[in-house]
MARVO-414461 format. One record per residue: residue number from 1; x, y, z of N, C-alpha, C in turn. Coordinates in steps of 0.1 Angstrom, whole numbers. Example, Ala and Ser with C-alpha at 12.3 -4.5 7.8 and 13.67 -1.06 7.14 Angstrom:
% residues 2
R,num,n.xx,n.yy,n.zz,ca.xx,ca.yy,ca.zz,c.xx,c.yy,c.zz
R,1,132,-57,78,123,-45,78,132,-33,78
R,2,128,-22,71,137,-11,71,129,0,79
***
This chain:
% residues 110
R,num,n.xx,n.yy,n.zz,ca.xx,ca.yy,ca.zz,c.xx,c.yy,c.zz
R,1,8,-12,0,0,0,0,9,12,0
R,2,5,23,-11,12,33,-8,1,48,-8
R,3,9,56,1,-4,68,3,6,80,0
R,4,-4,92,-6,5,104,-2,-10,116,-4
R,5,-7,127,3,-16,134,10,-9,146,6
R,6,-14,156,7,-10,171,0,-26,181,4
R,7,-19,192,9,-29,206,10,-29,211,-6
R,8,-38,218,-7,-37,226,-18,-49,238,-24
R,9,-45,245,-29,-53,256,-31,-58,262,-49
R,10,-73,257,-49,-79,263,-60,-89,258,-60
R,11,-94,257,-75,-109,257,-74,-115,238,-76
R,12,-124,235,-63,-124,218,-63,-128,213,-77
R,13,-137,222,-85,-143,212,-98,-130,212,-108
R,14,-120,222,-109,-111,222,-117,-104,211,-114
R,15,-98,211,-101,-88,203,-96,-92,187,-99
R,16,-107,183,-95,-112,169,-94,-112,168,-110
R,17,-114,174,-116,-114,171,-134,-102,169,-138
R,18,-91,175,-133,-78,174,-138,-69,163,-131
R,19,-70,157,-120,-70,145,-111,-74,132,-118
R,20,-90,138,-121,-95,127,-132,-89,118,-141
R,21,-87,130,-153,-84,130,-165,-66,128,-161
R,22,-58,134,-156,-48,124,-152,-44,116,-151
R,23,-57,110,-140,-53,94,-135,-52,82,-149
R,24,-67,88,-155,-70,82,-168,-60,78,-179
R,25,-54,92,-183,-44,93,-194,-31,88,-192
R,26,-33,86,-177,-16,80,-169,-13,63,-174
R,27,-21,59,-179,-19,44,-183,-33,38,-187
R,28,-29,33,-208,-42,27,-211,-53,20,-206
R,29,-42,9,-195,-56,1,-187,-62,8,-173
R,30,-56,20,-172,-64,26,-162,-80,32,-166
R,31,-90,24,-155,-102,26,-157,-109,37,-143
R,32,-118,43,-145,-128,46,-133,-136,36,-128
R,33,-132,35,-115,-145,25,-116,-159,31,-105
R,34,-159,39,-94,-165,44,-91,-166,55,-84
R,35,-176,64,-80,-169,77,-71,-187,76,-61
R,36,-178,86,-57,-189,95,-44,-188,109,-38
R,37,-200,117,-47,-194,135,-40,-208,141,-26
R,38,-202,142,-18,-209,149,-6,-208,161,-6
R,39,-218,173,-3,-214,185,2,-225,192,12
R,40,-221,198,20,-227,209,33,-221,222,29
R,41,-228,232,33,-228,246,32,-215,247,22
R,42,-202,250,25,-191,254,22,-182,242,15
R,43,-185,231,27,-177,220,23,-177,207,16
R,44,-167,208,9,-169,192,-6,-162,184,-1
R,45,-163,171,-7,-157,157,-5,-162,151,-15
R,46,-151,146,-28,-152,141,-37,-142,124,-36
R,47,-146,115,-38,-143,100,-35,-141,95,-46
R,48,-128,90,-57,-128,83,-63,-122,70,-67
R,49,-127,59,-71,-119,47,-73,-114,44,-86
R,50,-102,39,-91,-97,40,-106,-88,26,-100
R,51,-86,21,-109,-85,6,-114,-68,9,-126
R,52,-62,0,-123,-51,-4,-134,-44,-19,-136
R,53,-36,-20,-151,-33,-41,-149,-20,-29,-146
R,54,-10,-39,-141,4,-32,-138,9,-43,-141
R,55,16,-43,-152,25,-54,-161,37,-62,-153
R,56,44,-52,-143,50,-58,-133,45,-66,-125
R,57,38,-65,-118,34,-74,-111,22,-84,-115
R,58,16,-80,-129,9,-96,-134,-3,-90,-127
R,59,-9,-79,-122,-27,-80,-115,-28,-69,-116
R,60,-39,-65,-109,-44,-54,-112,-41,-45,-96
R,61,-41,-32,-102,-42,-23,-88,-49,-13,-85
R,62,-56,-11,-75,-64,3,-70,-62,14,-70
R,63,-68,27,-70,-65,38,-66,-75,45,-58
R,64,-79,48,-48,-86,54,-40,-81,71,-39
R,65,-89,80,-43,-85,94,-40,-98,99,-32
R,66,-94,108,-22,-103,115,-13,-98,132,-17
R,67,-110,140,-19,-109,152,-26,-117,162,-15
R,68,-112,168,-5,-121,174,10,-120,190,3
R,69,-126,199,3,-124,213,1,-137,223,7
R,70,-133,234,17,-138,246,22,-132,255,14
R,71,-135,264,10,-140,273,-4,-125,269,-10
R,72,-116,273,-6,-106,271,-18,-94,265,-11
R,73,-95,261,3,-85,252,9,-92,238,4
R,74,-81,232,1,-85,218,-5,-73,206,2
R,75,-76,194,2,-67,182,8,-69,169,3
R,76,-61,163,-4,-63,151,-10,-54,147,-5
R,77,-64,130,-5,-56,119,2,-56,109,-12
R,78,-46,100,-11,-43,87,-22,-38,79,-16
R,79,-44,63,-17,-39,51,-12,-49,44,-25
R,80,-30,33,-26,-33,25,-36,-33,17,-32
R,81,-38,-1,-38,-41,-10,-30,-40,-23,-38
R,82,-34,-35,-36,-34,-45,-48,-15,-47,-51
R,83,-17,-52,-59,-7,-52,-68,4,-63,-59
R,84,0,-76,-49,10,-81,-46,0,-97,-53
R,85,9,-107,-53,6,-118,-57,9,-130,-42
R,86,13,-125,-33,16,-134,-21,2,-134,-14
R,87,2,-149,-6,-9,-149,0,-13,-143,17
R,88,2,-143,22,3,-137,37,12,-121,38
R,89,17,-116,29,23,-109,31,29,-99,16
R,90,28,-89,13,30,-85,1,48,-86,0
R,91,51,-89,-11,61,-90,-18,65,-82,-30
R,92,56,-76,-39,61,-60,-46,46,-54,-46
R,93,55,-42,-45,43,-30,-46,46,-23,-58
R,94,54,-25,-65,56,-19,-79,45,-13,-82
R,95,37,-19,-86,26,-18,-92,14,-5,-89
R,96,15,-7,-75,9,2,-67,16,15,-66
R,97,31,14,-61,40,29,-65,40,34,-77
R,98,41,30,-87,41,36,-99,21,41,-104
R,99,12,37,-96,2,43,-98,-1,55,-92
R,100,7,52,-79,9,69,-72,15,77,-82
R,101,24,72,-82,36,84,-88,29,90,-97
R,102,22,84,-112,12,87,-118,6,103,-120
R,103,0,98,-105,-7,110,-96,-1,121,-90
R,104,10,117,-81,20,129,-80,27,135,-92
R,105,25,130,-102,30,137,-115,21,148,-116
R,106,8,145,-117,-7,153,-119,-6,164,-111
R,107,-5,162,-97,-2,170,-84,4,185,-87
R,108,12,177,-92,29,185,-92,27,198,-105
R,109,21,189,-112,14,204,-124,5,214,-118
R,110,-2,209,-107,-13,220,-109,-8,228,-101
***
């Protein structure tokens, strides 16, 4: 499992579109597979799941992103999930690191 978290500042529908469409364009077999958006007065929380095969490791891997924002303070969380073939203990995360990174590439642009 790998996670990384970051504050950040702008506008949430911009940012969750371009998160999106990142995750997406970051690798052909990357899919969406499902989301979930909440909001109260001020505050958003955008949830989504995306899917990839990671050739390294032979399976597929997760991406969970959590998208929290009060008007233009924003905080996303990423944990990825998958990507080991052992049955008691993971043995590579490849698979899973390189779908972060992905993301922190995306990050790192906006």
């Amino acid at each position: 499992m790998a996670k990384m978290e970051r504050s950040l500042k702008g506008d949430f529908d911009s940012i969750l579109k371009r998160l999106h469409e990142g995750i997406l364009s970051g690798s052909m077999s990357a899919s969406y597979e499902e989301g979930s958006d909440w909001q109260t007065g001020d505050a958003r929380v955008a949830v989504r799941v995306y899917e990839r095969y990671s050739w390294i490791g032979s399976n597929r891997v997760s991406l969970a992103i959590t998208l929290a924002a009060r008007d233009d303070d924003l905080f996303l969380s990423a944990i990825t999930s998958g990507g080991s073939q052992a049955m008691f203990f993971k043995i590579n995360t490849w698979g899973e690191s390189g779908f972060l990174r992905k993301l922190e590439q995306v990050v790192e642009s906006l």
